[in-house]
C-alpha positions in Angstrom: 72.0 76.6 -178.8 71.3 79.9 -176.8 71.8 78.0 -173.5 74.8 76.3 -173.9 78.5 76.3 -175.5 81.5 74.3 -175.3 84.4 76.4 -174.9 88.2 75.5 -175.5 91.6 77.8 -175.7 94.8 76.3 -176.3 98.7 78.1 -175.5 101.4 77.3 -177.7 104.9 78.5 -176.3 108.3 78.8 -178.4 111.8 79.0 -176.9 113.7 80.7 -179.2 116.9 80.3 -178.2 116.3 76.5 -177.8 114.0 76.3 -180.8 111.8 74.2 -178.7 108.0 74.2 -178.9 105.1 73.1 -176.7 101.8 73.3 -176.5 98.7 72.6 -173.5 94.9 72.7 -173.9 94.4 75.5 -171.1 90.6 74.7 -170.9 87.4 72.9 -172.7 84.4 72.5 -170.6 80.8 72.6 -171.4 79.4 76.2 -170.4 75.3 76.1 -169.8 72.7 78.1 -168.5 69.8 76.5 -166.5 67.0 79.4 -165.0 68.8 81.5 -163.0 72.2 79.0 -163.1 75.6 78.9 -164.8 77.1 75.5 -165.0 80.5 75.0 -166.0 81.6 71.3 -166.7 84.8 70.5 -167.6 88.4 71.9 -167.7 87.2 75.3 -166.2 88.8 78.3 -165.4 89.5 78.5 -161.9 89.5 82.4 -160.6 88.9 84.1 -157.7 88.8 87.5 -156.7 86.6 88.4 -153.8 87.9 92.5 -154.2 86.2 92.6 -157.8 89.6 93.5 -158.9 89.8 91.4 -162.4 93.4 92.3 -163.4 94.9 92.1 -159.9 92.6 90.7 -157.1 93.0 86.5 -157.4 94.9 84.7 -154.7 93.9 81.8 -156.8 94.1 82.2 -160.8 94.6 79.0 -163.2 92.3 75.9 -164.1 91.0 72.9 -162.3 89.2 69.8 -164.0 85.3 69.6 -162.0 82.2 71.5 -162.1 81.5 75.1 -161.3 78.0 76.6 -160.2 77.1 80.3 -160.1 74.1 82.6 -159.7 73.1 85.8 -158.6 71.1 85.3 -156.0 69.9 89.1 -155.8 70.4 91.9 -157.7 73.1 92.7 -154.9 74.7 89.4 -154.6 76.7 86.7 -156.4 77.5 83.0 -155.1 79.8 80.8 -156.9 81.1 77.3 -156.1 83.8 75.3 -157.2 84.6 71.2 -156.7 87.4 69.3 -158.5 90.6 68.3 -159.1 93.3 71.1 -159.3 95.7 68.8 -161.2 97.4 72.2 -162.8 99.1 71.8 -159.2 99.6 68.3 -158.4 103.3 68.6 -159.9 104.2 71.2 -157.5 102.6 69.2 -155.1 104.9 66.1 -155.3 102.9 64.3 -158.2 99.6 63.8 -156.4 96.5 64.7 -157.2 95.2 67.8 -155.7 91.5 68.2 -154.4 89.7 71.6 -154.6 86.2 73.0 -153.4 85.5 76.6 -153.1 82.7 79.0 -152.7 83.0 82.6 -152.8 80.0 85.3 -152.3 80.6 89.4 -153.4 77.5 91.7 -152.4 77.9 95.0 -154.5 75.8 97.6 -153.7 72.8 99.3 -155.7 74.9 102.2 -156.9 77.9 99.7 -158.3 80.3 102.0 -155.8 80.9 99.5 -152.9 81.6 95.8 -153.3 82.5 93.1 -150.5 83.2 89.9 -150.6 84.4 86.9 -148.8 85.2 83.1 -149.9 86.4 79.4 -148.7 89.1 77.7 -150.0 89.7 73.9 -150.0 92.8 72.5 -150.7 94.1 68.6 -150.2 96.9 66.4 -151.0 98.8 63.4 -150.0 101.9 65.7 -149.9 100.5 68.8 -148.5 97.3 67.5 -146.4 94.3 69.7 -145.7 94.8 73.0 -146.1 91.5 75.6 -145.0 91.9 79.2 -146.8 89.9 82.1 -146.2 89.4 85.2 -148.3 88.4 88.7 -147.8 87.8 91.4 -150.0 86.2 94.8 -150.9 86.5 97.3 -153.6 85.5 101.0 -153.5 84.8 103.5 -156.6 85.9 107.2 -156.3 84.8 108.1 -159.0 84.5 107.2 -162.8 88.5 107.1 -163.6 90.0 106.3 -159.8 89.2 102.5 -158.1 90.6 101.2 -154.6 90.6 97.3 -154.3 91.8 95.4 -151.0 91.9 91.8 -150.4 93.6 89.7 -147.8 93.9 85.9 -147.5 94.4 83.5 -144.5 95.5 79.8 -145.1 94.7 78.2 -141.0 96.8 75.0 -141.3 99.9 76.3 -143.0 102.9 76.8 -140.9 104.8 79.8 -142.8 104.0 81.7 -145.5 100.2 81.6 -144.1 98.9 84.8 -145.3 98.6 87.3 -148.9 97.1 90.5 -149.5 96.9 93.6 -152.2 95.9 96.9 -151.4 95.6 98.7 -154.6 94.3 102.1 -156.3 93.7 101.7 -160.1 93.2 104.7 -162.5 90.9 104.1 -165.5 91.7 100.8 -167.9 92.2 100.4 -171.4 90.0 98.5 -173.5 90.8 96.7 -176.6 88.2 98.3 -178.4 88.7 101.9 -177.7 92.4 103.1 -178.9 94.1 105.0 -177.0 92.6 104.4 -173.9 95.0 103.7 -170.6 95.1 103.1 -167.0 97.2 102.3 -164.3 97.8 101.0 -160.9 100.2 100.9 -158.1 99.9 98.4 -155.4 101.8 96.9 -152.1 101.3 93.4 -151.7 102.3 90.3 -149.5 101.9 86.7 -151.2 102.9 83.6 -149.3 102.9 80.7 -151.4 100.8 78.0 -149.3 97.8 80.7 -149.2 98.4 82.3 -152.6 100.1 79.3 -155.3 98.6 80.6 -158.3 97.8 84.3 -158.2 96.2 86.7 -161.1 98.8 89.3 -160.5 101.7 89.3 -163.5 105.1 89.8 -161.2 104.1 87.7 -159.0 103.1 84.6 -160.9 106.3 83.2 -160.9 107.8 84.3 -158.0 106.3 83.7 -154.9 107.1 84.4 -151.3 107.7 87.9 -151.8 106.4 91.1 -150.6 106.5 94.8 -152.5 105.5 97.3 -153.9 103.9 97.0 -158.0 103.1 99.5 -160.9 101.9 99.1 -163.8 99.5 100.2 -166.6 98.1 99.5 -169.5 97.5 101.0 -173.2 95.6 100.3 -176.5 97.7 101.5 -179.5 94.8 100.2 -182.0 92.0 98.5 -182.2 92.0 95.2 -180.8 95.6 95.5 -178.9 96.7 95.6 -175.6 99.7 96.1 -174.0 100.7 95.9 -170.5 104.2 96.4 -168.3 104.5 95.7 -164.6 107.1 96.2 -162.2 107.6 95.0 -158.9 110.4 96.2 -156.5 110.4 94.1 -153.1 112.1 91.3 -150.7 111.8 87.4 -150.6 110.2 86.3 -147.7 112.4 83.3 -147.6 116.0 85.0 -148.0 114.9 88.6 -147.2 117.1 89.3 -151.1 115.8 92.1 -152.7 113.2 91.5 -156.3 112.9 93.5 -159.1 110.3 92.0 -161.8 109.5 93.7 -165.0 106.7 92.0 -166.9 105.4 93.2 -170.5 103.4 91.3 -172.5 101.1 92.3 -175.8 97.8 90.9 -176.6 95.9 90.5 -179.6 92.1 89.8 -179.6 89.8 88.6 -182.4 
């Protein structure tokens, strides 16, 4: 009905060198509306961005089985909470299950020009024991083609690799539906991987522990088409060897 959907997306992959195939169910969870509520049950997407920054801004981007809550509890402010199990993770985590509660709150001004936000992260395992991650965040517009994002993140029981931030200045954004539209960004950031083991960011989603600088941008060719290149030119924070990432990937929406 109006109030409520069930919502699914499954990712296919194909080596082609290998000819190997395989195939996931990303997420399928029961999406509902209750009064002022949003209740997600299920296989849920599991994002955070406390800097508003939705290409760029997520310390923690990927998919947890549990529940999510969110309202807007003004006009000027947005409350989220997440509790689960972040089993996405528990094989990089020794084979354990992996528990997860979070709860994240962005106030954005009246004028839609200043945003802030902040947010708790709870992460726990039989490998990696309790780990306590605090987010910060805030986002600023110039003016309608130039954005500046920051966000910095704190993991208090890790003993390396304890912190992550961006500090980034977008210009404009393509959207699917407009051709020919653009944008892009350039962007220093610092991701350790206890505080930051799944971030949004495309160069850095596979390589962790390392710390740079990252451009990018974005175009729409035609209708309903994306396309999107990243480079990141840095050092490992483990061997202090220098990175170079490129990352381009098309999309195709329907």
């Amino acid at each position: 009905n109006d109030d409520f959907a069930i919502k699914a997306r499954f990712t296919g992959s194909w080596d082609i060198d290998g000819d190997d195939t395989d195939g996931d169910m990303n997420f399928l969870y029961l999406d509902g509306n209750l009064d002022e509520y949003n209740f997600k049950v299920g296989k849920v997407p599991l994002v955070s961005w406390v800097d508003r920054n939705p290409m760029s801004g997520g310390f923690f981007d990927d998919f947890f089985t549990g529940v999510e809550v969110a309202t807007e509890y003004d006009e000027n402010f947005d409350l989220k909470v997440d509790a689960g199990y972040w089993n996405e993770m528990k094989d990089t985590f020794g084979g354990n299950h992996v528990s997860y509660i979070s709860g994240e709150g962005i106030y954005t001004d009246d004028y839609d020009k200043f945003s802030a936000g902040v947010g708790y992260h709870y992460v726990k395992n039989r490998i990696i024991g309790k780990n306590n991650v605090l987010t910060l965040g805030g986002s600023y517009r110039v003016n309608d083609d130039v954005n500046l994002y920051g966000a910095y993140a704190k993991n208090n029981d890790a003993d390396s690799y304890d912190k992550a931030y961006n500090i980034e200045a977008a210009y404009r954004g393509a959207d699917p539906n407009e051709p020919g539209s653009y944008g892009a960004f350039v962007a220093y950031r610092y991701v350790g991987a206890f505080t930051a083991p799944l971030g949004t960011v495309d160069t850095y989603r596979l390589f962790r522990n390392v710390k740079g600088f990252d451009f990018g941008g974005n175009y729409v060719p035609m209708e309903d088409t994306l396309i999107r290149l990243s480079y990141l030119h840095g050092k490992n924070l483990v061997n202090n060897n220098t990175s170079h990432v490129f990352v381009a990937r098309a999309s195709w929406f329907f």
